[in-house]
C-alpha positions as CSV (number, residue, x, y, z in Angstrom):
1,X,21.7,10.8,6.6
2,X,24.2,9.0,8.7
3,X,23.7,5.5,8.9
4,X,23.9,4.6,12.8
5,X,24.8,1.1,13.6
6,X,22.6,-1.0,16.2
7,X,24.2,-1.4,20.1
8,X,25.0,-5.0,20.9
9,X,21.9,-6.4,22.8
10,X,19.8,-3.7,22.0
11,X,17.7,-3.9,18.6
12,X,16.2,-0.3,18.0
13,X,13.7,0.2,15.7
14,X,15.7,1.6,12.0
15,X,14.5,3.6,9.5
16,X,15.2,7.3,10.5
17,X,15.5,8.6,6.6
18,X,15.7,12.4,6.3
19,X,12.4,13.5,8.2
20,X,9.9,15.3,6.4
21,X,9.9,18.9,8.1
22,X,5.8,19.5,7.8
23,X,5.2,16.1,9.3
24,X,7.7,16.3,12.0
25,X,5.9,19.9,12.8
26,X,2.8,18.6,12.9
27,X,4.3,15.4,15.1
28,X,6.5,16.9,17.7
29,X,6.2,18.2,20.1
30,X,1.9,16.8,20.5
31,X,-0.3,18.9,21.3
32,X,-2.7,18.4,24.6
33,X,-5.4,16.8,23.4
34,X,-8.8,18.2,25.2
35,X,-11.3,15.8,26.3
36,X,-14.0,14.6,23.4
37,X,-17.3,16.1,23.9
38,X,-16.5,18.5,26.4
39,X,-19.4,20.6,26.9
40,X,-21.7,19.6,24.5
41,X,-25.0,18.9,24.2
42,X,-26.5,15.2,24.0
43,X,-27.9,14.5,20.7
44,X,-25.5,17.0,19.3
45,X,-22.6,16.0,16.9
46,X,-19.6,16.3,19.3
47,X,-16.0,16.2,18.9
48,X,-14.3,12.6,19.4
49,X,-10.7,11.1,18.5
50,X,-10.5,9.1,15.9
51,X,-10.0,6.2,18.0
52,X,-13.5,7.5,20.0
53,X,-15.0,7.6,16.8
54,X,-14.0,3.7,16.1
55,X,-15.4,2.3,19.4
56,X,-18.6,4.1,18.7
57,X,-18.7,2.4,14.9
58,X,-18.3,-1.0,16.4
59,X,-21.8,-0.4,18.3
60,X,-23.6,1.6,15.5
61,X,-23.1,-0.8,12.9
62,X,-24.5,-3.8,15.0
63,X,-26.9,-1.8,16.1
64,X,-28.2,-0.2,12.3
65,X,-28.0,-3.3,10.5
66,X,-28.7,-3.7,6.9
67,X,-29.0,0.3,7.2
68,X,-25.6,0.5,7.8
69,X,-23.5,2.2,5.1
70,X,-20.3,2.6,6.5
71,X,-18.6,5.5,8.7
72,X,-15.8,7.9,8.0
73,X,-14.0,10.6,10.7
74,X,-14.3,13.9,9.9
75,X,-10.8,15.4,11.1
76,X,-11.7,18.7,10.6
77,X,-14.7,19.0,12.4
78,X,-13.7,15.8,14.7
79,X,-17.0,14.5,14.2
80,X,-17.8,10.7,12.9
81,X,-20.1,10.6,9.8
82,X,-22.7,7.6,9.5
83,X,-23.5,6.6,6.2
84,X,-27.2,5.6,6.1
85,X,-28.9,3.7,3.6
86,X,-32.2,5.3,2.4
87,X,-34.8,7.5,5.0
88,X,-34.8,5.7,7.9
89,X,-35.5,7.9,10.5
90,X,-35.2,5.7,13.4
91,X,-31.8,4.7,12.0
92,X,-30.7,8.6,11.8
93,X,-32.4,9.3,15.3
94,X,-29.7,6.7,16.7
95,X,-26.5,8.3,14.9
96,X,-27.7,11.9,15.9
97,X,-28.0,10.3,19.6
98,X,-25.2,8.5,19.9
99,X,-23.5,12.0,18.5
100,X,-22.2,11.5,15.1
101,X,-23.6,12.7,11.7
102,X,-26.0,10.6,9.8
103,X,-25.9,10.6,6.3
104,X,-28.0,9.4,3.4
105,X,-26.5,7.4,1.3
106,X,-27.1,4.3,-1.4
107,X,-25.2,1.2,-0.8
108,X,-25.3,-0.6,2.5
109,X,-22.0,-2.4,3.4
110,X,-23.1,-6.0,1.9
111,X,-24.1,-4.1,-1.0
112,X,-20.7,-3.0,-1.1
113,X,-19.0,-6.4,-0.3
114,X,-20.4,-8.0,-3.1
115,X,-19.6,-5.5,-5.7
116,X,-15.6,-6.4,-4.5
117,X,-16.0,-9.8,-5.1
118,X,-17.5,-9.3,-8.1
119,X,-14.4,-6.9,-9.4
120,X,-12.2,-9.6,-8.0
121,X,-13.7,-12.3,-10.2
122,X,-13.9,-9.6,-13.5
123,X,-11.5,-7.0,-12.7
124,X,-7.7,-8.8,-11.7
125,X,-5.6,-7.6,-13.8
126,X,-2.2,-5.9,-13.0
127,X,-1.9,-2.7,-12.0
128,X,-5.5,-2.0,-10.5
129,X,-6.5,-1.7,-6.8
130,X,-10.0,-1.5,-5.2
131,X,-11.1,0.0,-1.6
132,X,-14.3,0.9,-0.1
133,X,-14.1,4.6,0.1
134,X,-17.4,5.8,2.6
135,X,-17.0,9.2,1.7
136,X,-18.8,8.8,-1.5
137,X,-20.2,5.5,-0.4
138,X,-18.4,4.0,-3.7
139,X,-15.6,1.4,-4.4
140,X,-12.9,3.5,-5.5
141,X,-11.2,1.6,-9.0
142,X,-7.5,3.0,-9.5
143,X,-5.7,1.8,-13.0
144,X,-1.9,2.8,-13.1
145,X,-0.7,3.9,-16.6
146,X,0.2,0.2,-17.3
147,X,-3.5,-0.5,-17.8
148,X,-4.4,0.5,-21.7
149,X,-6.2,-0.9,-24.3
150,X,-7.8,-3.8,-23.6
151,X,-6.7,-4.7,-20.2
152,X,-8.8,-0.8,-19.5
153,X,-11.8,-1.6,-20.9
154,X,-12.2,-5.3,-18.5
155,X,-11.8,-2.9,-15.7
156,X,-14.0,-0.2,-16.9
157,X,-16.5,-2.3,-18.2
158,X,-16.3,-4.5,-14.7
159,X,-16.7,-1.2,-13.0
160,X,-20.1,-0.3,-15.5
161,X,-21.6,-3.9,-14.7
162,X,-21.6,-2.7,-11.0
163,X,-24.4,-0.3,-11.9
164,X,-25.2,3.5,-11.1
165,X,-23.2,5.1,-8.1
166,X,-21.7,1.6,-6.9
167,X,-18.1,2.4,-8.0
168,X,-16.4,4.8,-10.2
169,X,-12.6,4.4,-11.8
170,X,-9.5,6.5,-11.8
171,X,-6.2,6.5,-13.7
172,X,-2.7,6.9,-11.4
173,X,0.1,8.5,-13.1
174,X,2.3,6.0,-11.6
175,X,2.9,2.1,-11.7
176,X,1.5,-0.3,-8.8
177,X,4.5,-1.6,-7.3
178,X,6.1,-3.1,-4.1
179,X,8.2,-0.4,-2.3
180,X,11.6,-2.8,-2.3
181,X,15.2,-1.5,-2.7
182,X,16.9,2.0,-2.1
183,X,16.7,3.3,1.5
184,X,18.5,2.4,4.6
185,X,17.7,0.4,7.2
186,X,17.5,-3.5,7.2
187,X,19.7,-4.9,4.5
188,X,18.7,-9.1,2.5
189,X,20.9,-10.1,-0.1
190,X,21.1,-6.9,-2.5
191,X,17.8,-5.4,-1.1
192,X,17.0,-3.5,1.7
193,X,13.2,-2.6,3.2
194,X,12.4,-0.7,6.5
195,X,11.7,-2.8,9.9
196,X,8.4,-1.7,11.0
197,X,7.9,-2.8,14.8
198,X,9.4,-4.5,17.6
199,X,6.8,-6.9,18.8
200,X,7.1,-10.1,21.3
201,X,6.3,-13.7,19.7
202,X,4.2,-15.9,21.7
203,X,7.5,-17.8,23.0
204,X,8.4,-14.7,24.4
205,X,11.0,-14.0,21.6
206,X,11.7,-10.1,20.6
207,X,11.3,-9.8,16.7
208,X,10.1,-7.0,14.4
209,X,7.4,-7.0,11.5
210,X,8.0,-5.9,8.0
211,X,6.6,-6.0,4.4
212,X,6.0,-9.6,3.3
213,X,7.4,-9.1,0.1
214,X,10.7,-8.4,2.0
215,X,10.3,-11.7,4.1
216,X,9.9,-14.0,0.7
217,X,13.0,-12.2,-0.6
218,X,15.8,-12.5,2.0
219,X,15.8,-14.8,5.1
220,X,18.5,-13.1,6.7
221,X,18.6,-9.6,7.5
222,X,21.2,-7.2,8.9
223,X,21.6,-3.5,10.2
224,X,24.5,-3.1,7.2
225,X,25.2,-3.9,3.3
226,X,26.7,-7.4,3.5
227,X,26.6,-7.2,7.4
228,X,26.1,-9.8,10.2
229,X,22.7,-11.1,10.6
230,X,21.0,-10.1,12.9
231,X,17.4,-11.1,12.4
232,X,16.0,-14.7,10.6
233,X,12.3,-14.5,8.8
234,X,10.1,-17.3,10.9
235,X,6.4,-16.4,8.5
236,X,5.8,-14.1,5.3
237,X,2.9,-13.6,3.6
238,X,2.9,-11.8,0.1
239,X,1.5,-12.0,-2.2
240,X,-2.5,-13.0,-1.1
241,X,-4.5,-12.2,2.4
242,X,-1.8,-9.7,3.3
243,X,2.0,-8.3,3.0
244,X,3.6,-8.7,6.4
245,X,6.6,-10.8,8.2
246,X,7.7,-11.6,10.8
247,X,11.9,-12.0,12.2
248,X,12.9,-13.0,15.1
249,X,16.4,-11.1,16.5
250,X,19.1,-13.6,16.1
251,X,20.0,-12.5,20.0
252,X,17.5,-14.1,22.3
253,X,17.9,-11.7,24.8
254,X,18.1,-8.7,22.6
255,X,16.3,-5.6,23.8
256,X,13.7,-4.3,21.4
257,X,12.0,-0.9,22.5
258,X,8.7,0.0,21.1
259,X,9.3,3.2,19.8
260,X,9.5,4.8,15.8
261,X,12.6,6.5,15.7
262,X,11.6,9.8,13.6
263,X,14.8,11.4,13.0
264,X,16.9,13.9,14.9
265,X,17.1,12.1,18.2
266,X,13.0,11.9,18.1
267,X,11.5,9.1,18.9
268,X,7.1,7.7,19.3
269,X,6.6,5.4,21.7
270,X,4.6,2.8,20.0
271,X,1.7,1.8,23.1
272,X,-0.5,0.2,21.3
273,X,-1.9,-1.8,17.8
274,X,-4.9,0.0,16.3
275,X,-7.4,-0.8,13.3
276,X,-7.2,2.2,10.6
277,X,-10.0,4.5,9.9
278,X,-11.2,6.6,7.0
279,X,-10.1,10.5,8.0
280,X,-7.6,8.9,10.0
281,X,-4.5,11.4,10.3
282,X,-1.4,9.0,9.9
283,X,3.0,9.1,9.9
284,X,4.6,6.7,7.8
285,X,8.5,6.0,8.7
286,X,11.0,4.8,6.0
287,X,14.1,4.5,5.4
288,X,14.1,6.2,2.0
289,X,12.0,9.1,2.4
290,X,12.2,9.7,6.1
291,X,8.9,10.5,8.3
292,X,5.8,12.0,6.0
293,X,2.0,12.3,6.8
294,X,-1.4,12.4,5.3
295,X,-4.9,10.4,5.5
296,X,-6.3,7.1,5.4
297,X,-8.2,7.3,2.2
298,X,-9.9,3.6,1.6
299,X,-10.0,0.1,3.7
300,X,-9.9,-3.4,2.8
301,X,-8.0,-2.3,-0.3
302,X,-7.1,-5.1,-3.2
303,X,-4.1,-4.5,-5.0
304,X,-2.9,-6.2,-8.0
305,X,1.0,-6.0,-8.6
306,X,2.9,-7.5,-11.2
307,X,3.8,-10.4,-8.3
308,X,0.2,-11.3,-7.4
309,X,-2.7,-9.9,-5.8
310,X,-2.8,-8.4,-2.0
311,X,-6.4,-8.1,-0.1
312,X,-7.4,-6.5,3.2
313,X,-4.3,-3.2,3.0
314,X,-5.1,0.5,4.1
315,X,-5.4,3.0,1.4
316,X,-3.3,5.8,2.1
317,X,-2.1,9.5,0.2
318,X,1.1,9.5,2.6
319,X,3.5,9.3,-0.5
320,X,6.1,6.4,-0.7
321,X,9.3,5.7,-2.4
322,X,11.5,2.2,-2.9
323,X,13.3,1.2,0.4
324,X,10.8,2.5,2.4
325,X,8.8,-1.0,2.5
326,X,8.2,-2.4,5.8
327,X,8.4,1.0,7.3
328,X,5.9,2.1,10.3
329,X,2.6,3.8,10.1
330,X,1.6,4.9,13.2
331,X,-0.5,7.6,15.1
332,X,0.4,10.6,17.0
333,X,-0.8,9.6,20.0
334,X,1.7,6.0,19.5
335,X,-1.0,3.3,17.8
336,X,1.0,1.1,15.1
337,X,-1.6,1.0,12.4
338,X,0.3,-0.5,9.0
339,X,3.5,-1.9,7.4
340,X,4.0,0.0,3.9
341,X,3.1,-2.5,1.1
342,X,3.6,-0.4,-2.3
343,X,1.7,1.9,-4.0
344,X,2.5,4.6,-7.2
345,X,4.4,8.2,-7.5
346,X,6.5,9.1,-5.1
347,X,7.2,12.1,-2.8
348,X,7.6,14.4,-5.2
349,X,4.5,13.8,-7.7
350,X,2.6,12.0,-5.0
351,X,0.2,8.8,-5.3
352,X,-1.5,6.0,-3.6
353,X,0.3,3.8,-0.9
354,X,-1.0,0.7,0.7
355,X,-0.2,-0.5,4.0
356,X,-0.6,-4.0,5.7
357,X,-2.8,-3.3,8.7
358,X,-0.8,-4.0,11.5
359,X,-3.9,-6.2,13.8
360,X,-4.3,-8.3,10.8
361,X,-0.3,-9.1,10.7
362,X,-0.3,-9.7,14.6
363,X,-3.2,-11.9,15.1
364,X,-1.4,-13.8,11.9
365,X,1.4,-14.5,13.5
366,X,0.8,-14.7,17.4
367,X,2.8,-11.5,18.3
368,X,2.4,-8.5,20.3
369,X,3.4,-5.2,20.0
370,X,6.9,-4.2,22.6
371,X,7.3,-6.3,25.1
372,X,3.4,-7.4,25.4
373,X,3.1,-6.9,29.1
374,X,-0.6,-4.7,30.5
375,X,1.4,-1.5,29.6
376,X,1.8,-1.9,25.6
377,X,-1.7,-2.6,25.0
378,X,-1.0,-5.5,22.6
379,X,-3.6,-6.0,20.3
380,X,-6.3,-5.8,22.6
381,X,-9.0,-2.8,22.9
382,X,-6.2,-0.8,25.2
383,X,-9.0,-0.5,27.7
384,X,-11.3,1.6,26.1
385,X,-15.0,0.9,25.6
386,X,-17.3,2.2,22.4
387,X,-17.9,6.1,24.3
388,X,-14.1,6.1,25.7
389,X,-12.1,8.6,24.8
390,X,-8.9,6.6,25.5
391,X,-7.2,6.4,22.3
392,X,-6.1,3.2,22.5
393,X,-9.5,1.9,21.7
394,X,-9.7,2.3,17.9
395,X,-9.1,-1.3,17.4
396,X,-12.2,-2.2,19.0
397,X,-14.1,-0.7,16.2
398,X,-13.1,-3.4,13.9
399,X,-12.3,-0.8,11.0
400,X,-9.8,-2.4,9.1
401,X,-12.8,-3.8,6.6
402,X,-13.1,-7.4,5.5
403,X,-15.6,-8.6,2.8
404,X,-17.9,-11.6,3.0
405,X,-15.9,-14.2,1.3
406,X,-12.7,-13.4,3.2
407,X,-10.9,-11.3,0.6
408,X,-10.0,-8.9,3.1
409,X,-7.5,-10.6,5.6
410,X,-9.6,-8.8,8.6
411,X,-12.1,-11.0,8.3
412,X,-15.5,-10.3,9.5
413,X,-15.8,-6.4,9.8
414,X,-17.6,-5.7,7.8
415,X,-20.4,-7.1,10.0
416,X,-19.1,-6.2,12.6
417,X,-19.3,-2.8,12.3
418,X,-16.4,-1.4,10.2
419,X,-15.8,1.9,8.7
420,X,-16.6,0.5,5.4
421,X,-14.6,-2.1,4.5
């Protein structure tokens, strides 16, 4: 790909790569999305966005309580699925009512929280990774091929204590690792990463987010090997409650678009900041690999590199490669949902990636997404209520997880309604 150098006074967002051909199929053009529920019956499961689906969590998991056992979108069938703990009947008659899918399940989300911090306490040791996974209602263990021997049996036998049908363990092929060097995009010292999104500071400043692990690196970063700076690090968090930084443009008066630049001319227009969900259909933009999809897989994942433990990242199978950290994942419909963290494989044997959730790094840092005037939607609920089918709601669902004792950087989700996090 040809690198493409930034105009003067005008700081796009980099990072086209070579695009992924399935994911820029499925991308562009969009498709007209018909309105959720359209002629179905009440009581019925009905169809929803994703985002729907997350402003109806946020009142079903207040509402079930202690019942509540997480919630998961059903892309296929564009239908949310509530876990439910035990037979409750009332509990189920309120899912099928509000139209999602009630399912029998287990563990109930406290249940769930404290079998994390117990794994954090037992189970921290490089080269594992946790995340609620509400499909199976489990915590979903992952050992890379580093962990043998007796470093594998702490985790498997902190996996046993948990009990029957609380969690279950799986090897990666791959090694657990932050996605720094290679690529093309925004160039610190002898590293480069991917810039992730133009937000607004609260001073009114523009600046961009990227991986943390980038920001405690380099404090200077440029649009060229050995280039002019143009962009300083002001906070960066890694390793810990997240992976995310934040730079401030070097030019005051620089103009920073919200848009993901995709490749061949394409461009997103980034609207909005929104929470991830379980199901959730998701681009990732990097510098290395270009523009790929998949699925959100798992929330308020724990990750233990060789640098130090992350809490609170989205689990993803969109693969990853190095030089693609930092990099944008994001929504058809324009939400910014993550910053890639790391992860194991790459695109061409696959893996797990985990991203930073992009609310978490925002409210960290006091920043907005574009230029954080009515029309970008900042991080508030884009003006959609729990039954709106605006798709700028899906942060009001609170689904980027969060256990009790604040291992998850999202904080109190998982009260609050999360997918099951």
């Amino acid at each position: 790909m040809s690198h493409r150098r930034i105009p003067k006074r005008k700081a796009v967002l980099a990072g086209a790569g070579a695009v992924g051909i399935a994911a820029a199929a499925i991308l562009l053009p969009q498709a007209n999305a018909s309105q959720d529920g359209a002629g179905e019956q009440a009581g019925s499961p009905r169809k929803m966005s994703a985002a729907s689906a997350a402003g109806l969590v946020q009142r079903l998991g207040k509402q079930l309580g202690d019942s509540y056992g997480g919630a998961y979108y059903d892309a296929d069938k564009q239908q949310l699925v509530v876990n439910v703990v035990g037979d409750d009947n009332k509990a189920d008659a309120d899912v099928e009512r509000a139209g999602a899918v009630a399912r029998s399940v287990q563990n109930n989300l406290s249940a769930l929280a404290s079998a994390m911090n117990s794994l954090r306490g037992k189970a921290s040791v490089p080269g594992t990774a946790w995340a609620v996974d509400p499909r199976t209602n489990q915590i979903l263990v992952t050992a890379d091929r580093t962990v043998t021997g007796e470093r594998w049996d702490t985790v498997d036998n902190a996996v046993r204590a948990l009990g029957d049908g609380v969690a279950r363990i799986q090897k990666s092929k791959g090694e657990f690792k932050p996605f720094i060097e290679g690529g093309d995009a925004i160039f610190g010292g002898g590293s480069r990463c991917s810039l992730g999104f133009n937000v607004t500071t609260q001073d009114g400043r523009p600046g961009f987010l990227t991986a943390g692990h980038c920001g405690v690196a380099f404090e200077q970063w440029s649009e060229q090997q050995n280039g002019q700076p143009i962009a300083t690090v002001q906070e960066a968090v890694f390793p810990g409650a997240g992976d995310f930084a934040l730079a401030t443009y070097n030019d005051p008066n620089a103009q920073a678009p919200s848009a993901v630049d995709v490749g061949d001319g394409q461009t997103v227009e980034i609207k909005q900041a929104a929470d991830a969900a379980v199901g959730l259909q998701v681009f990732r933009m990097g510098s290395t690999t270009g523009l790929r999809d998949g699925q959100v897989t798992g929330l308020n994942a724990t990750v233990n590199y060789p640098e130090g433990t992350v809490s609170g990242l989205i689990q993803t199978d969109v693969c990853a490669e190095p030089g693609d950290s930092g990099g944008a994942l994001f929504t058809r419909d324009g939400s910014a949902i993550g910053l890639t963290s790391g992860g194991s494989g790459d695109c061409t044997s696959g893996g797990e990636t985990f991203f930073q959730p992009v609310t978490t790094a925002l409210d960290a840092v006091g920043a907005q997404i574009g230029s954080g005037g009515a029309d970008d939607g900042g991080t508030g609920d884009g003006g959609a209520d729990s039954d709106d089918t605006a798709d700028g709601g899906a942060q009001d669902g609170g689904v980027s997880g969060g256990d009790s004792d604040g291992d998850g950087a999202a904080g109190g989700a998982m009260e609050e309604g999360g997918y099951g996090g």
